[in-house]
N, C-alpha and C positions, 0 to 999 in steps of 0.2 A: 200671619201665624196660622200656622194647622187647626182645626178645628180640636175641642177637648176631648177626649175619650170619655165616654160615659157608660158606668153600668148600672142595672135599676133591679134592685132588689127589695122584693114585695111578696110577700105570701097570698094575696089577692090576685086571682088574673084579671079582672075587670082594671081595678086602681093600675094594677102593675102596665096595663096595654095600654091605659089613657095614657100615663106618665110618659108611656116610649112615643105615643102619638104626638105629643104637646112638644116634647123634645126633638123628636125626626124635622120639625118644620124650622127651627133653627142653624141658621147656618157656620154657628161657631161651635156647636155642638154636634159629634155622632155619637150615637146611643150604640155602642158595641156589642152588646148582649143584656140579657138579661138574668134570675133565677127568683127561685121561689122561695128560699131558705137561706141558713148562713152558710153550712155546708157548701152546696151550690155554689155559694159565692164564691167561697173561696179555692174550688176548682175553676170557678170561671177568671176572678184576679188571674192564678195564677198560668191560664193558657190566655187570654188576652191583655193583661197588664194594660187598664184602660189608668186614665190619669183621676178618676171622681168614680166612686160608688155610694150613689143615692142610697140610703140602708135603711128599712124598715126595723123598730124594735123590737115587736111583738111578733114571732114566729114559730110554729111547729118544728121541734127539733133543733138545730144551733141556732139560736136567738142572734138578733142584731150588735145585742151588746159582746157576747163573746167572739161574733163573727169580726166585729172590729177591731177587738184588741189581737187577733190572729194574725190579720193585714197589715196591720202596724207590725207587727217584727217581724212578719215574713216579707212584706213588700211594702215596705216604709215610704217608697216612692209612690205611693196610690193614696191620694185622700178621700176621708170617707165623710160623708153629711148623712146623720140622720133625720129623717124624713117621718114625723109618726104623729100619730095625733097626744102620744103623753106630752103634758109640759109639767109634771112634777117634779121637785126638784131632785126627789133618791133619781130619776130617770136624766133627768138633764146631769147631774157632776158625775151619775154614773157613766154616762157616755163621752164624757170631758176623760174621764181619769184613762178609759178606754182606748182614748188616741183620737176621738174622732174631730173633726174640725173643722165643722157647722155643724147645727142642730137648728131646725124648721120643722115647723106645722102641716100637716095635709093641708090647712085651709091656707096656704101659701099658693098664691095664683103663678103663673107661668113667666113672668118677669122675674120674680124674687129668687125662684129657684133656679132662675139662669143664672142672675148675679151672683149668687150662691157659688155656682160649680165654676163659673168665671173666676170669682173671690178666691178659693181653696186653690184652684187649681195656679194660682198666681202664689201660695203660698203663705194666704192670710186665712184669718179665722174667722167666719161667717155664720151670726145666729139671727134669729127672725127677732120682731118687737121686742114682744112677750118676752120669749126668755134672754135676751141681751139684758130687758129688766131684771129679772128674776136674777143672773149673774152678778150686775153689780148691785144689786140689792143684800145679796148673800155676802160680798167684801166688803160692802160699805158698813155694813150691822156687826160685822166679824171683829173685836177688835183686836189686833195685829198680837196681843199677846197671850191671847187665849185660840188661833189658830192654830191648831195641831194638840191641843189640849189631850184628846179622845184620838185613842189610835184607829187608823184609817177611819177616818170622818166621811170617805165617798162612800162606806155603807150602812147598810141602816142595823137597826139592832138588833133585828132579830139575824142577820147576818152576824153579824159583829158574833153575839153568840155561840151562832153554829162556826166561825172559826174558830173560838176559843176552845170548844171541844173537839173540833180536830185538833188544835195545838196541844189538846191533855190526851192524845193515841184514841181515841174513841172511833168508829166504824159509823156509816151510816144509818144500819139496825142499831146501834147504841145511840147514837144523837137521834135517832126519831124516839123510841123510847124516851129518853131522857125531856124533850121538848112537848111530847103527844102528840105529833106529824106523822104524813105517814111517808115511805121510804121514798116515793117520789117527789115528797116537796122536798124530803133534806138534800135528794139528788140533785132536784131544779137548785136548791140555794146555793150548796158546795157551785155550780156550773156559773152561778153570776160571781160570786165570792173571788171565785179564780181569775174570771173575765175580770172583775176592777181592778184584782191586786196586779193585774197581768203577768201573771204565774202560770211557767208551761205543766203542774201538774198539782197533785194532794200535796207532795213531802216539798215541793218549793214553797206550797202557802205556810203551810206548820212553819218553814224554817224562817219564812218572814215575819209571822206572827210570834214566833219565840223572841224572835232580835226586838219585838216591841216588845218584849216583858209578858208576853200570853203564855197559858200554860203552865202546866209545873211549876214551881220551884225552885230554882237550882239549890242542889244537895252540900251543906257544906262541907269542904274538904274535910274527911278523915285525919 
């Protein structure tokens, strides 16, 4: 078998050059490239189409979480594991609903993360201890007829929120207003909101958030 394609995306160059170090000396593994951002990322997906992108969460500018749900519909054939020190759960189902398929700890030593990008990259879904727990923890407590209770459950509520008020025509100077935010947090939320519902834009989240009943009204017929 060919060795995996690997690319390692990290906004740290320190973490980001060990990661390539620890991986270079593998020989089922090549480390393809690397970037800093999600942006990055996703010009480099798309000029080397590696088969695993390692994905940091936390990033200046396209975050990890939207950079994966981008990869998933543009190059469905590239699996992504996130790699980040959150293990909260809004962070873990946020990145599940994202497309991505592992999630691992930094403190994840140089084996785990092999088996990781071995696992994905064979087509399975690979998460470290910790949140494999926290996974079936979340379905086993859930019970089966109160799932999907609360529309879009992958976010949280003060997301939940600022969709509702894009669903009712509101601007982002009106939703910071309305919340007391200021215009670049209601920017950053709208940016994750769209990343989980995995909606190429504002007017596809509205339209998805209306078909679950958000929003308005509907007017009854005249």
């Amino acid at each position: 078998m060919p060795p995996v394609r690997v690319l390692v995306v990290d906004d740290h160059p320190v973490f980001r050059a060990g990661m390539v170090a620890v991986l270079e000396d593998l020989d089922d593994l090549d480390v393809v490239g690397q970037a800093g951002d999600g942006a990055a990322a996703l010009d480099e997906v798309a000029r080397l189409a590696p088969d695993v992108v390692l994905m940091d969460l936390r990033m200046p500018g396209m975050g990890g979480l939207e950079a994966t749900a981008r990869i998933g519909t543009a190059h469905p054939a590239t699996a992504v594991i996130v790699l980040t020190m959150d293990e909260d759960d809004d962070s873990v189902f946020a990145a599940l609903r994202a497309g991505a398929r592992g999630y691992l700890l930094k403190e994840s030593d140089g084996d785990d993360i092999r088996r990781a990008i071995l696992g994905v990259a064979r087509g399975e879904a690979v998460f470290g201890p910790r949140i494999a727990q926290r996974v079936l923890a979340f379905f086993s407590a859930a019970p089966a007829h109160t799932r999907g209770a609360v529309p879009f459950p992958q976010l949280t509520d003060r997301e939940r929120e600022v969709l509702d008020l894009l669903a009712h025509g509101l601007d982002n100077a009106a939703i910071a207003r309305r919340l007391v935010l200021s215009e670049k947090t209601v920017r950053n939320r709208v940016s994750d909101v769209l990343a989980k519902l995995r909606a190429r834009s504002r007017a596809e989240a509205v339209a998805i958030a209306r078909d679950a009943g958000m929003g308005p009204a509907p007017r009854d017929p005249a």
